[in-house]
MDAnalysis code that builds the backbone (N, CA, C; Angstrom):
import MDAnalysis as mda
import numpy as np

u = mda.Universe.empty(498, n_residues=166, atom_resindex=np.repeat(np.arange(166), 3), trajectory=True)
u.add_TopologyAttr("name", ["N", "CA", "C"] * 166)
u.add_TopologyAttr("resid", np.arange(1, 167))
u.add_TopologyAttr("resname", ["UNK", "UNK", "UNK", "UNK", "UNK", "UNK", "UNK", "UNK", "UNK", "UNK", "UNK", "UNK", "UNK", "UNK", "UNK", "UNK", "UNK", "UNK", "UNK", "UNK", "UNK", "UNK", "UNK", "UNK", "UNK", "UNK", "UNK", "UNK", "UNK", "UNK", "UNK", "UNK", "UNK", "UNK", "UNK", "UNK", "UNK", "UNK", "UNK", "UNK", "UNK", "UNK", "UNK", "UNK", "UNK", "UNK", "UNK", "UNK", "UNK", "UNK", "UNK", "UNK", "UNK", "UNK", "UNK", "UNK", "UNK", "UNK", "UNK", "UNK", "UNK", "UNK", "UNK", "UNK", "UNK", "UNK", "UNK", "UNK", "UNK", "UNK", "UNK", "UNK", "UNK", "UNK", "UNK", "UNK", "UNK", "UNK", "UNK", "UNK", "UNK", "UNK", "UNK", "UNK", "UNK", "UNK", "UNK", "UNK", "UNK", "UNK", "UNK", "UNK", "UNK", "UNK", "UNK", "UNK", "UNK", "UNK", "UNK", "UNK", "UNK", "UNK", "UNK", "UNK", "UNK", "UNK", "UNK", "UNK", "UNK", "UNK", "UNK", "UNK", "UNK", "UNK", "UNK", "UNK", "UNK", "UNK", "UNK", "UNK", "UNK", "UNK", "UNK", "UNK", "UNK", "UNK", "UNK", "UNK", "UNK", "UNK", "UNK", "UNK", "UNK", "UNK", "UNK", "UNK", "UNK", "UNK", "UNK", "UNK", "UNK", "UNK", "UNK", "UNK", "UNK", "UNK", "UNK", "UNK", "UNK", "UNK", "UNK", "UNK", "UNK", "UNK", "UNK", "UNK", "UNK", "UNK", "UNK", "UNK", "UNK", "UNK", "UNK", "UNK", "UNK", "UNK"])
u.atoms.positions = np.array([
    [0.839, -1.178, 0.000],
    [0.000, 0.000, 0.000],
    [0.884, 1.240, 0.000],
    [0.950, 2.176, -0.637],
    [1.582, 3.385, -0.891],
    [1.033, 4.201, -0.006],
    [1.783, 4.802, 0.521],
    [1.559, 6.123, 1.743],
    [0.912, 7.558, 0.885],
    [-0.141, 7.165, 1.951],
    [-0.607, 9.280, 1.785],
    [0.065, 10.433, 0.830],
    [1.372, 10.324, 1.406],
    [2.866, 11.275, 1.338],
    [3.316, 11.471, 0.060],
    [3.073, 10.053, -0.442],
    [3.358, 9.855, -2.052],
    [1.653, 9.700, -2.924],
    [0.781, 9.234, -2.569],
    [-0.304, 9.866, -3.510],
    [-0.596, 11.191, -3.358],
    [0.229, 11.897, -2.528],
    [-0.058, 13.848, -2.964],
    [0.493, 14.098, -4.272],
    [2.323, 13.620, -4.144],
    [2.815, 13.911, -5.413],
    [2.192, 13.362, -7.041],
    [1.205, 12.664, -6.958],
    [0.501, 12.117, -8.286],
    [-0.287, 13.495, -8.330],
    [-0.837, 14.142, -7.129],
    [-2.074, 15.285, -7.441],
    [-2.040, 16.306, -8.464],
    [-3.243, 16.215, -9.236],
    [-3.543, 17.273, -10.049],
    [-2.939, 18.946, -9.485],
    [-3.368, 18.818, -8.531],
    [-2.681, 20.097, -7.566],
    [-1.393, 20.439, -7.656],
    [-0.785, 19.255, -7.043],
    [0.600, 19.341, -6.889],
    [1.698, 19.585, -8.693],
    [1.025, 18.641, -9.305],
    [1.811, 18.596, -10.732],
    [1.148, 20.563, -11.168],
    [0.207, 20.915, -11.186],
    [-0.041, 22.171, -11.160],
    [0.665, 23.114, -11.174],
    [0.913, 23.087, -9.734],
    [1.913, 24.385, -8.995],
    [3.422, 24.035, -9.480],
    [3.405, 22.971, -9.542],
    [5.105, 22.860, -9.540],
    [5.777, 22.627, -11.112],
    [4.583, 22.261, -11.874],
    [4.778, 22.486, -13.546],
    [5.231, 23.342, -14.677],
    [5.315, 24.706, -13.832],
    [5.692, 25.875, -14.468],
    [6.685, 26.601, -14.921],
    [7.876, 25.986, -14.733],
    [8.807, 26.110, -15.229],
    [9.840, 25.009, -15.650],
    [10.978, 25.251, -16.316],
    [11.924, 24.782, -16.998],
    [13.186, 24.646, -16.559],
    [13.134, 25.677, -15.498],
    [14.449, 25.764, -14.711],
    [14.425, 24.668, -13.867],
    [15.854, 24.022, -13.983],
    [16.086, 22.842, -12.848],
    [16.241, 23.314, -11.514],
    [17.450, 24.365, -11.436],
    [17.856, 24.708, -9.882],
    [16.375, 25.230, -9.461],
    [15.705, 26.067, -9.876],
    [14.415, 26.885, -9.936],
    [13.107, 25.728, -9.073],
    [13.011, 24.845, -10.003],
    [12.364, 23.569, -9.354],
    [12.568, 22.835, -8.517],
    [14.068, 22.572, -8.332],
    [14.431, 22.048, -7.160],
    [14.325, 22.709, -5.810],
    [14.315, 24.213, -6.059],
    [14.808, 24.751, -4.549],
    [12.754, 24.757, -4.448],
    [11.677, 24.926, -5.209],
    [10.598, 25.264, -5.085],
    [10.449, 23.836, -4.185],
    [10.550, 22.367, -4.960],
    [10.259, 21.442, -4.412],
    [10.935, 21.334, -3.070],
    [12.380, 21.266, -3.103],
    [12.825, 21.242, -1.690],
    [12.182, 21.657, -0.772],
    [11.628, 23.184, -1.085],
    [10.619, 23.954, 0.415],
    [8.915, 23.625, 0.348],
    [8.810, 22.454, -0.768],
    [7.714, 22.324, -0.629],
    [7.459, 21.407, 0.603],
    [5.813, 21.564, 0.768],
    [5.304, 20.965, 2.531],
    [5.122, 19.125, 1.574],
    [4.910, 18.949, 0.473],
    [4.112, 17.759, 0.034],
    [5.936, 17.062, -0.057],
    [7.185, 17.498, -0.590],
    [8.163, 17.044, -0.862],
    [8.555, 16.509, 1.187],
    [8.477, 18.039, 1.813],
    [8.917, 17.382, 3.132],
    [8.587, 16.586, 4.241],
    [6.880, 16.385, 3.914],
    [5.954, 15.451, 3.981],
    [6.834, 13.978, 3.695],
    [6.924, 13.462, 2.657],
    [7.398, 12.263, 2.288],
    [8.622, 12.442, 2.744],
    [9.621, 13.405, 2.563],
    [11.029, 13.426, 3.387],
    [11.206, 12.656, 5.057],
    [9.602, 13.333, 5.668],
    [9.579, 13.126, 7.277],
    [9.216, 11.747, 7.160],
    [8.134, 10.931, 6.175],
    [7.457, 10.027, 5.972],
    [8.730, 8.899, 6.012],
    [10.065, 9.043, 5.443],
    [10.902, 8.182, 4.936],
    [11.800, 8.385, 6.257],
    [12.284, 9.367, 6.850],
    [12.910, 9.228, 8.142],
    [12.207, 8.692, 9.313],
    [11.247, 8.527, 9.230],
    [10.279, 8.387, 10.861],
    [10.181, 6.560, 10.330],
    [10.239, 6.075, 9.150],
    [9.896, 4.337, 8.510],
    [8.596, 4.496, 8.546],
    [7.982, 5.328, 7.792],
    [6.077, 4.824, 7.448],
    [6.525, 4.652, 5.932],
    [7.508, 5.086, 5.247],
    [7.593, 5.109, 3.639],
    [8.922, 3.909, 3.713],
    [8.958, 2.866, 3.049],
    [10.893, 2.225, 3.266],
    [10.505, 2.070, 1.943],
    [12.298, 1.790, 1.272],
    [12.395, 2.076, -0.145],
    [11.989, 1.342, -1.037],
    [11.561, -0.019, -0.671],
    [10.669, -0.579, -1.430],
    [9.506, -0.129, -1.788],
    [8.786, 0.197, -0.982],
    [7.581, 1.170, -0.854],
    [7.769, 2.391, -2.641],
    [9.034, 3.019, -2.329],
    [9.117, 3.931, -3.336],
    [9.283, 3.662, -4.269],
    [10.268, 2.097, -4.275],
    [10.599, 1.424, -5.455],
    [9.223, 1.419, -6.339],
    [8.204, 0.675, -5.928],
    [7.171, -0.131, -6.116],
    [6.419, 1.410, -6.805],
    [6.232, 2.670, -5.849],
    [5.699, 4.296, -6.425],
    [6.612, 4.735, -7.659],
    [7.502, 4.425, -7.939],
    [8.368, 4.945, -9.382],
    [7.996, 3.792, -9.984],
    [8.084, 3.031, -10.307],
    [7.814, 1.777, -11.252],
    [6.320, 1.782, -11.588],
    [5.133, 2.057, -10.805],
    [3.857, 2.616, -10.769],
    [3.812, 3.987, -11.947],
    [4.486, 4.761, -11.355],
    [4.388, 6.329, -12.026],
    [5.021, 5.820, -13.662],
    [6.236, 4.900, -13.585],
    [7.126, 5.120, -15.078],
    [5.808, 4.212, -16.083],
    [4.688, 3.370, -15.587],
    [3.347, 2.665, -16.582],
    [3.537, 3.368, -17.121],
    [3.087, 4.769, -17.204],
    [2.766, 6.204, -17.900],
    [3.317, 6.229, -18.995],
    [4.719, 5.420, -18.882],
    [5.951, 6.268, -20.072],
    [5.448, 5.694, -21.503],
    [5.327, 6.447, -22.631],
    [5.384, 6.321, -23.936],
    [6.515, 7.518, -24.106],
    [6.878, 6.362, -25.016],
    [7.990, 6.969, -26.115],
    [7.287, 8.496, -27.086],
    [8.453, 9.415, -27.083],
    [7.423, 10.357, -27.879],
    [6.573, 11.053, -27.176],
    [6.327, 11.100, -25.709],
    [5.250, 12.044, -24.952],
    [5.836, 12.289, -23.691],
    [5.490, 13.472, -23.510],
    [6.004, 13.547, -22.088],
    [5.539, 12.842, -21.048],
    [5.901, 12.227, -19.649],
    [5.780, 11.790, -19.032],
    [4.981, 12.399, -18.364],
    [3.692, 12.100, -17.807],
    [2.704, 12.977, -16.787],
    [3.271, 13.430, -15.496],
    [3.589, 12.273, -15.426],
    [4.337, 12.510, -13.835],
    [6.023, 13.048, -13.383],
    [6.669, 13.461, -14.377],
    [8.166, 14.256, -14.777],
    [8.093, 14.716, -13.229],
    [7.178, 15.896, -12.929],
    [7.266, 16.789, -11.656],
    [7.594, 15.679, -10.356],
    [6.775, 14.942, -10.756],
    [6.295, 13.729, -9.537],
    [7.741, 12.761, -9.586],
    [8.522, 12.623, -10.392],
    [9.512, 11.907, -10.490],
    [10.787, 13.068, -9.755],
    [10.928, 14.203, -9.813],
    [11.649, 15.211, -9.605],
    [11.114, 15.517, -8.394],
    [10.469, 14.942, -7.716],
    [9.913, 15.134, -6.294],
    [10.171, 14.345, -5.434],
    [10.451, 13.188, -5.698],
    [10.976, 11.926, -5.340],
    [12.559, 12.238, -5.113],
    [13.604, 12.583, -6.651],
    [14.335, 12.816, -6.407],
    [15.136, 13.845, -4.956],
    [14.152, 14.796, -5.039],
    [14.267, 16.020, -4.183],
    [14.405, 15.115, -2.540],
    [13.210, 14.597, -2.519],
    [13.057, 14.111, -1.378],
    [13.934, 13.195, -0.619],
    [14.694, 12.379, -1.726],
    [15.506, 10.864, -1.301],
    [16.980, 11.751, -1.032],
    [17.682, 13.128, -1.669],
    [18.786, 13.888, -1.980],
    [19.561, 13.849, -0.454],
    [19.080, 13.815, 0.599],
    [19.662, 13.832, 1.947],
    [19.741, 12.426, 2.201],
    [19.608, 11.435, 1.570],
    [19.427, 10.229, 2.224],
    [20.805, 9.239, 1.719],
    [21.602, 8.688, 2.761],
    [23.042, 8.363, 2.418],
    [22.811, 6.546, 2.245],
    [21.599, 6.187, 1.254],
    [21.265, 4.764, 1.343],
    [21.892, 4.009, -0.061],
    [22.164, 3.346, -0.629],
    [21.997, 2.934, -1.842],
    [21.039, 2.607, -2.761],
    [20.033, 2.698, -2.248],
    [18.835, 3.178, -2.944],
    [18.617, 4.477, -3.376],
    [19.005, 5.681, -2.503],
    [19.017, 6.846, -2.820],
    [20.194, 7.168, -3.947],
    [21.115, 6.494, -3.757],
    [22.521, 6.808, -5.106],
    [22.337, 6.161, -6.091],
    [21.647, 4.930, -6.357],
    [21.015, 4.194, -7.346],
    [20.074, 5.263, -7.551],
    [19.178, 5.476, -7.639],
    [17.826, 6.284, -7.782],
    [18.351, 7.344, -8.724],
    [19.347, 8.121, -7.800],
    [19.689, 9.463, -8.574],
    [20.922, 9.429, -9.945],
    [21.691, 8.617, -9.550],
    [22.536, 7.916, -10.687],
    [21.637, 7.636, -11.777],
    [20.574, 6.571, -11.735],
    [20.080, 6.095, -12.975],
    [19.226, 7.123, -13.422],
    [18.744, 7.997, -12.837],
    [17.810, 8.914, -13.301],
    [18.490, 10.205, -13.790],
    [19.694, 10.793, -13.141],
    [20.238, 11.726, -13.917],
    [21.416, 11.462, -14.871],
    [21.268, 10.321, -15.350],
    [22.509, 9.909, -16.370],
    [21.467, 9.587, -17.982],
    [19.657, 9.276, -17.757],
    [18.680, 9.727, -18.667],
    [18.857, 10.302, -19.157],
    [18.985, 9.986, -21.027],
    [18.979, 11.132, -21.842],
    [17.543, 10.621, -22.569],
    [16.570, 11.022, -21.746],
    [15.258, 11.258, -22.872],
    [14.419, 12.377, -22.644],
    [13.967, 12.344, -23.618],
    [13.244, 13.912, -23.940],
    [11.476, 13.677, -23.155],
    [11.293, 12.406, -22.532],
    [10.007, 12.711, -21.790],
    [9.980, 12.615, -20.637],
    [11.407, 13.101, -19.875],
    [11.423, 13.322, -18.461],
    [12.433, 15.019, -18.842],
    [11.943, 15.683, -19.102],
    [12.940, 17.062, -19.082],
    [13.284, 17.431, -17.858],
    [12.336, 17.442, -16.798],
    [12.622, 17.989, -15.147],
    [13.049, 17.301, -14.572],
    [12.770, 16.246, -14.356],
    [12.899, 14.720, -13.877],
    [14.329, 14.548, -14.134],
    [15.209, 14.728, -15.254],
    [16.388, 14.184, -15.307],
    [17.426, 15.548, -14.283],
    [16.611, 16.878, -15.030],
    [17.451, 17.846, -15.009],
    [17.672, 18.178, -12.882],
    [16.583, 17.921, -12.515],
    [16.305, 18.024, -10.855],
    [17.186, 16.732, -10.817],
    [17.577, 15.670, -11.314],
    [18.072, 14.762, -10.504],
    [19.707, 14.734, -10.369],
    [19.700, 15.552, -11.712],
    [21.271, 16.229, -11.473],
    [22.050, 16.856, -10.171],
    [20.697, 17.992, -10.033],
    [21.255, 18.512, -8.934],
    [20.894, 18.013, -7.885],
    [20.247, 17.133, -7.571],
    [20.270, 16.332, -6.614],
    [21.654, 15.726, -6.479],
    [21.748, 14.330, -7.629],
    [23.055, 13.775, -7.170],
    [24.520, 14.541, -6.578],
    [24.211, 16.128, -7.498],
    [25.551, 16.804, -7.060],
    [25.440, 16.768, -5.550],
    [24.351, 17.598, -4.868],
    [23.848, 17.311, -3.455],
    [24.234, 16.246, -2.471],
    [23.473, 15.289, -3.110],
    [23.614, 14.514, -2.098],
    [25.195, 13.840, -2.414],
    [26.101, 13.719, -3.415],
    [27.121, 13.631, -3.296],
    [28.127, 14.607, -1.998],
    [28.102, 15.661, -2.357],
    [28.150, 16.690, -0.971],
    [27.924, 16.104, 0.308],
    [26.545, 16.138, 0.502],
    [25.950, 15.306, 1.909],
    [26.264, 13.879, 2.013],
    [26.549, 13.069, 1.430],
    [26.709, 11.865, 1.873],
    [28.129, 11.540, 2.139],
    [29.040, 12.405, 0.706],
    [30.346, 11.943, 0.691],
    [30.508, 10.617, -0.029],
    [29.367, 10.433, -1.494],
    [29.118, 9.052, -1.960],
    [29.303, 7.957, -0.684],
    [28.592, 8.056, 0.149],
    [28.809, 6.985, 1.287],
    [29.439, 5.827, 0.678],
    [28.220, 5.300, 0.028],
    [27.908, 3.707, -0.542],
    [29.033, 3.439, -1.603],
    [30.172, 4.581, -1.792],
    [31.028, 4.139, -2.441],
    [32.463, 4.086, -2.025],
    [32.655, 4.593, -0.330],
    [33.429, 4.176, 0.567],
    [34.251, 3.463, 0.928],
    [35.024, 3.203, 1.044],
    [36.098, 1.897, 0.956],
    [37.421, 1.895, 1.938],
    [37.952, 1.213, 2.436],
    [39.413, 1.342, 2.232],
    [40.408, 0.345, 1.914],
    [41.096, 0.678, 1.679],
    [42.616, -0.093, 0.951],
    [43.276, -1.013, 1.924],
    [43.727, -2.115, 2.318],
    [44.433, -2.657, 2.956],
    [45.659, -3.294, 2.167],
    [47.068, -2.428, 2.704],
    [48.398, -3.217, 1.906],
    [48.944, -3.802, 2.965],
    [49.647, -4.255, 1.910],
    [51.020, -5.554, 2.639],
    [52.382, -4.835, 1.573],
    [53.350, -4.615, 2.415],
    [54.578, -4.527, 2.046],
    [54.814, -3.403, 0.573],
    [53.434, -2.505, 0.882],
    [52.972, -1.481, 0.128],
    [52.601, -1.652, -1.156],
    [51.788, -3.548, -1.582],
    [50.793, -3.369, -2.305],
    [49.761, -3.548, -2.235],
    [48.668, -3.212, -2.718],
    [47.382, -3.398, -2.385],
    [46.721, -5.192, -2.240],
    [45.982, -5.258, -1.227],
    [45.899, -6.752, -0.913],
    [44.479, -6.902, -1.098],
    [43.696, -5.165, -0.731],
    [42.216, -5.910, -0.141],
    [41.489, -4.351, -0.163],
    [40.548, -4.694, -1.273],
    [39.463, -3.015, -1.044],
    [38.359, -3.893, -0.249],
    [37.779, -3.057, 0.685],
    [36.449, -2.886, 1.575],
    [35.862, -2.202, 1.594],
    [34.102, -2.429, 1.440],
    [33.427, -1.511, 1.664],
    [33.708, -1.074, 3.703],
    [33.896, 0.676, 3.627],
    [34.145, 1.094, 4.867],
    [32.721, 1.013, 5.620],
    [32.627, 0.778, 7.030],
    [31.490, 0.484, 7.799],
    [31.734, 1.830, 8.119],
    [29.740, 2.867, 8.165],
    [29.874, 4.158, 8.685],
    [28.506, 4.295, 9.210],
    [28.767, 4.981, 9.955],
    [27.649, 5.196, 10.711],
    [26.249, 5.995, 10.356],
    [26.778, 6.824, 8.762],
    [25.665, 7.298, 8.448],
    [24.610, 6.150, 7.546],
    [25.097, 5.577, 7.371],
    [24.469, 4.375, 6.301],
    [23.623, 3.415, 7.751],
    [23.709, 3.757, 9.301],
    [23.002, 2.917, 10.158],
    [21.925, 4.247, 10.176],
    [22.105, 5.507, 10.079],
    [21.207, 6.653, 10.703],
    [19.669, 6.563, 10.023],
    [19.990, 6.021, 8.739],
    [18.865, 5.636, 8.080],
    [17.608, 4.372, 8.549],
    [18.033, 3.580, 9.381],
    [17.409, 2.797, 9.814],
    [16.488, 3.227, 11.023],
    [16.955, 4.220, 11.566],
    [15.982, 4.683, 12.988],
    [15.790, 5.917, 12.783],
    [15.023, 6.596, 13.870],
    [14.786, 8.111, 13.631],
    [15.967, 8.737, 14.030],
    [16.318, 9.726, 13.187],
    [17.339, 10.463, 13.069],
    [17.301, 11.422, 14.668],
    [18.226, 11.411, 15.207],
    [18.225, 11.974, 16.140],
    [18.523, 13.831, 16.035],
    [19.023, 14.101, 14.950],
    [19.648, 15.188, 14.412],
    [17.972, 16.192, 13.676],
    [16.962, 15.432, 13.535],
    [16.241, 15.693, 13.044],
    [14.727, 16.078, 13.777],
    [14.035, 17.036, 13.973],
    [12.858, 17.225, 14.617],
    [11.788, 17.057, 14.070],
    [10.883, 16.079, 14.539],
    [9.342, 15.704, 14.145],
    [8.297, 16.407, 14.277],
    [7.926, 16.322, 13.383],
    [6.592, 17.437, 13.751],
    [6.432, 18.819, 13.528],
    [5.243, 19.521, 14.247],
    [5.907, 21.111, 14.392],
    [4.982, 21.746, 15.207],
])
């Protein structure tokens, strides 16, 4: 069952207000301060939304796609992005990777918001999920590891750094 949080972003309403322009940074910073984007933001930190959940809401929204038309839901895909941009999961770097490396012409916002997302959350995460370190012997390399960090556990519980509600 899909959360509340995410059938706003399908709304006639929502695709409305937030449809009106072309500008990426422009859209992103609108969505970022939007209440329906930080809605699902709080929805995904508190665990009423987990990423299957979203998986299952993008794969739903992409039915839509024909070749040759714009995508209905572009805004709604660029809302998602917005929303997952703080989140240091591999779902969130998958998400924004495959979506802003899209070169098609029926996601125009959708790709262009996910750009600046990934730059973002590259920033904020520090590519977590691509972390590692080197272990040598006699100064050659013996052994890459993914590095264990603590922001990749913050995702699992409520963020303590973060205030609920208002």
């Amino acid at each position: 069952m899909t959360h509340a949080a995410l059938h706003v972003l399908e709304s006639d309403d929502f695709l409305t207000r937030f449809g009106v322009t072309s500008n990426a940074r422009a859209m992103h910073a609108a969505l970022q301060r939007s209440e329906e984007v930080e809605n699902v933001r709080d929805a995904l930190y508190q665990g009423q939304i987990d990423e299957q959940t979203l998986r299952d809401f993008v794969s739903g929204l992409l039915e839509s796609f024909r070749v040759g038309e714009l995508l209905p839901f572009d805004v709604t895909l660029a809302a998602v992005a917005v929303a997952v941009e703080s989140r240091p999961t591999p779902f969130a770097d998958e998400f924004l990777s495959q979506l802003s490396r899209l070169k098609r012409r029926e996601f125009p916002i959708a790709i262009r918001v996910a750009r600046e997302c990934r730059r973002i959350h590259s920033q904020l995460t520090g590519d977590v999920t691509r972390i590692g370190h080197m272990q040598f012997e006699d100064g050659t390399l013996t052994q890459w590891e993914q590095a264990h960090t603590f922001v990749e556990e913050d995702c699992q519980e409520q963020r303590a750094d973060f205030v609920y509600g208002a």
